[in-house]
N, C-alpha and C positions, 0 to 999 in steps of 0.2 A: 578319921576312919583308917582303921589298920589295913595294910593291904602285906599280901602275903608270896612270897616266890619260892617256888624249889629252887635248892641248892646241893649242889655235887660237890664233894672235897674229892680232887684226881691228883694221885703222886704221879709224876710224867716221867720220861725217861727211864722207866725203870719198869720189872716185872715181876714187885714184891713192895708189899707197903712199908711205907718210911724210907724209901730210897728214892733217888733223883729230886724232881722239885713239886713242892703240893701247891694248884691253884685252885683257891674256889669259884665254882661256876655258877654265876645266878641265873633261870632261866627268866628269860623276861626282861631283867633289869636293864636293856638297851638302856629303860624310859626315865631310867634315874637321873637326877641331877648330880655334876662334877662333885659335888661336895658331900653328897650321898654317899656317892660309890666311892669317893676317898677313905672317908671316914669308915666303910666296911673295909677296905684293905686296912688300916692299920686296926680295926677291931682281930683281923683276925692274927696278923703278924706276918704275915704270907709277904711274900715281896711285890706279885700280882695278882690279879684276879678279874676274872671274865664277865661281861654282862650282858646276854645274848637279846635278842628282839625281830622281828620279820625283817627280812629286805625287799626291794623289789627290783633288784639284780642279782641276787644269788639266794643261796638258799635257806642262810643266815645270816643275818648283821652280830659281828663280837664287836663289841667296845673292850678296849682294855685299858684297866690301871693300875699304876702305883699307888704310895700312902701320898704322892707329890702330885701327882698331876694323872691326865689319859698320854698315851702314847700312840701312837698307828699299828704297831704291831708286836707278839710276842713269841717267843717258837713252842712255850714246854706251854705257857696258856692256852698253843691252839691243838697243841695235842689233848692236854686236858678238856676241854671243850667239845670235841669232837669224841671221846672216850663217854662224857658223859650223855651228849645227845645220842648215842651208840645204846646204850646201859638204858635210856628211856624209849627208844623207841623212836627216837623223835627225828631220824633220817632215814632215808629209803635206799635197803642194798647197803653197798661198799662204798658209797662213793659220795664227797657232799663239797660244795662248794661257797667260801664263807666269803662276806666282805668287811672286808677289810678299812682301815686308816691307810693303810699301806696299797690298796688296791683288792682286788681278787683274789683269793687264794685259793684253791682246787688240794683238799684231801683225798686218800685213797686209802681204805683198810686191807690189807695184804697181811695175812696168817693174822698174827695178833700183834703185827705193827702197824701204827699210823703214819704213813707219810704225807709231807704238806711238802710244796713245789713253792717256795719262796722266789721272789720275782725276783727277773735276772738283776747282777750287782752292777752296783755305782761307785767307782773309786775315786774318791776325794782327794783330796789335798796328805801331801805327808808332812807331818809337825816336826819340829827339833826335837831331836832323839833325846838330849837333855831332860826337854821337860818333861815329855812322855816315862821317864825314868824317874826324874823327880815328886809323879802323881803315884807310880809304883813305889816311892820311899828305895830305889834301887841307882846302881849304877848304871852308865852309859855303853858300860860296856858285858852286860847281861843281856842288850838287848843285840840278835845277831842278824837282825832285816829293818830295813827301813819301816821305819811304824808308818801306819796309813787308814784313812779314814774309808772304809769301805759297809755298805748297806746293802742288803736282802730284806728291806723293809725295814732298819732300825738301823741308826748307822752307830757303828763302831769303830774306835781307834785299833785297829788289829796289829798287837806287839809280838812278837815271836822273841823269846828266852833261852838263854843258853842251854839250859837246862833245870830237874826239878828243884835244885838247891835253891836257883834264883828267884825260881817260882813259889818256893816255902818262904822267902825272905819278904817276898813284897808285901807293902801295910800302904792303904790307901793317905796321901795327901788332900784331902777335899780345897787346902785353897790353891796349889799347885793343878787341883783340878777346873779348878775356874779361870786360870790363866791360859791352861790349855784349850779350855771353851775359846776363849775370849779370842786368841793366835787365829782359831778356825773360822770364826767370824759367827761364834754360836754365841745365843746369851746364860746356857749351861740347861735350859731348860727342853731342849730338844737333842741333847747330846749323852749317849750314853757313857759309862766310864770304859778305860780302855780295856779290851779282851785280852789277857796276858797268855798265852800257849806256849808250850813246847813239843817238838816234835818226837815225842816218844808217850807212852801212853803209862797210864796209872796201874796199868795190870798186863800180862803179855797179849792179851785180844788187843791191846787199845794202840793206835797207831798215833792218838794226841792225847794231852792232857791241857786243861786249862782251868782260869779263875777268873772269876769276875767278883771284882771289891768293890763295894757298893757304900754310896753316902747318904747321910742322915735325909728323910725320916726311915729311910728303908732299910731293912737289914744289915749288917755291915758284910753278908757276902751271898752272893746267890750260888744254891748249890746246882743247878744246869742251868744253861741258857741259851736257846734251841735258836732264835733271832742273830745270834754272836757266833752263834758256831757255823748256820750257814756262810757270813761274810767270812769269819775265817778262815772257811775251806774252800772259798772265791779266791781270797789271796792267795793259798797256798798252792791254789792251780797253777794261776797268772801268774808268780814269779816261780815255777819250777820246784816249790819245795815237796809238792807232794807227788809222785808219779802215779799212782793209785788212781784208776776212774770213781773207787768206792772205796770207802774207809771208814773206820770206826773212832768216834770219837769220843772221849772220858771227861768228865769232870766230878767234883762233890765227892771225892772218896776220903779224903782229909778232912771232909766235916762231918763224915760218918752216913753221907746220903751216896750214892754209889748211884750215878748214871751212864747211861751210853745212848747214842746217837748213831745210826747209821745214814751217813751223807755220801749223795752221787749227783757229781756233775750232768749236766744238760748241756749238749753243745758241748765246741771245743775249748779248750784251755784259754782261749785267743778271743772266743767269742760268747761266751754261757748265755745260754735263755733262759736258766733258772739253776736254782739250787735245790735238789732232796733232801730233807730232812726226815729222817721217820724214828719212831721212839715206840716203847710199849709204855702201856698207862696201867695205872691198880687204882678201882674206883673205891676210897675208904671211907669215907660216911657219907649219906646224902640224910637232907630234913630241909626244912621251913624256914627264911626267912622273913621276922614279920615287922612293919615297918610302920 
């Protein structure tokens, strides 16, 4: 028996279609099976993709995944998500509160940005700058802060770069990347790759720029990544590099997708209760998927 879901295709981070990152939203597809909802991520080529269903802790359950696996959380998928249940109808008011892999997330619609409150961060372990360089195909000395594993619901290796030459030059190593799995005590399957930034932005608004290079089956780069950018603006609090309580943050402009981010701290530098993220979305197609 065929059975059938609405679906939303939402560019995230961005306020024009074909720019920032496009997630497709199934509604419904909590109820799918791992192997289901993989094999629609890589049908469509999308890096993630969302698959919503009732909760009975908040006000929707997202599942989210890759073409590889589900994850706990994602940032431009929960802006998309929230864009498209917005466009249906299918929340009440400004205000909607999802659950998460990663816990609770609480959205807020303000003008025609989405902000989500990413739970406060967790800082890991910091790896050998080395290797951290050697998974960027880079040297040791592009990188000018201790790399470190830090998470707002998805952890990442947060690397800061000289600058954007160093950041043009980097090409992902995937088996350098499993050895830095491995240093963490990851088995690579819960670890994302690392978020490479520098502190100056892709245009004179943008206060950062960054890249996330990404290994097989998924894309070989995401053009935003809303889950990395919160932890990277964790870091950049806690060691001092950003003095900004609110900042804007760039990526995807070098693969021709152009996004931004507006992040604000919660709590102080010393202590965050969470991290803002908010993005605008462009809803570009919606139809049927039939199954």
């Amino acid at each position: 028996m065929t059975r059938t879901f609405p679906v939303d295709w939402v560019d995230a981070f961005t306020d024009a279609p074909f720019g920032g990152n496009g997630c497709a939203v199934v509604h419904g597809g909590a109820e799918l099976d791992d192997e289901t909802a993989m094999r629609f991520v890589r049908e469509t080529s999308l890096v993630e993709c969302t698959f919503t269903g009732p909760s009975d802790v908040a006000d929707v359950k997202v599942r989210y995944f890759l073409a590889s696996r589900e994850i706990p959380f994602a940032g431009h998928p929960t802006v998309a998500t929230v864009a498209a249940l917005k466009a249906r109808g299918l929340m009440a008011g400004d205000r909607v509160t999802l659950e998460t892999g990663a816990g609770l997330v609480p959205v807020v619609l303000r003008d025609r940005w989405i902000e989500m409150t990413q739970v406060a961060p967790q800082f890991g372990p910091q790896p050998d700058v080395a290797l951290v360089a050697d998974v960027a195909g880079l040297d040791a000395g592009d990188i000018i802060a201790p790399p470190q594993l830090v998470s707002t619901g998805l952890p990442f290796v947060i690397t800061v770069l000289k600058d954007h030459e160093a950041l043009r030059r980097a090409r992902l190593n995937p088996e350098a990347l499993r050895r830095l799995a491995q240093s963490l005590g990851h088995d690579g399957t819960d670890l994302m790759e690392p978020f490479l930034v520098t502190l100056s932005g892709a245009t004179g608004q943008g206060d950062t720029f960054s890249r996330l290079l990404l290994a097989p089956p998924s894309p070989p780069e995401d053009p935003f990544t809303g889950s990395a950018t919160g932890a990277m603006a964790a870091y950049l609090w806690r060691y001092g590099l950003m003095r900004k309580d609110s900042f804007l943050a760039e990526q995807g402009h070098w693969m021709g997708r152009p996004g931004q981010a507006r992040v604000t701290r919660v709590g102080p530098a010393d202590a965050m209760d969470g991290i803002r993220v908010a993005g605008q979305a462009w809803r570009l197609m919606s139809g049927d998927l039939h199954l």
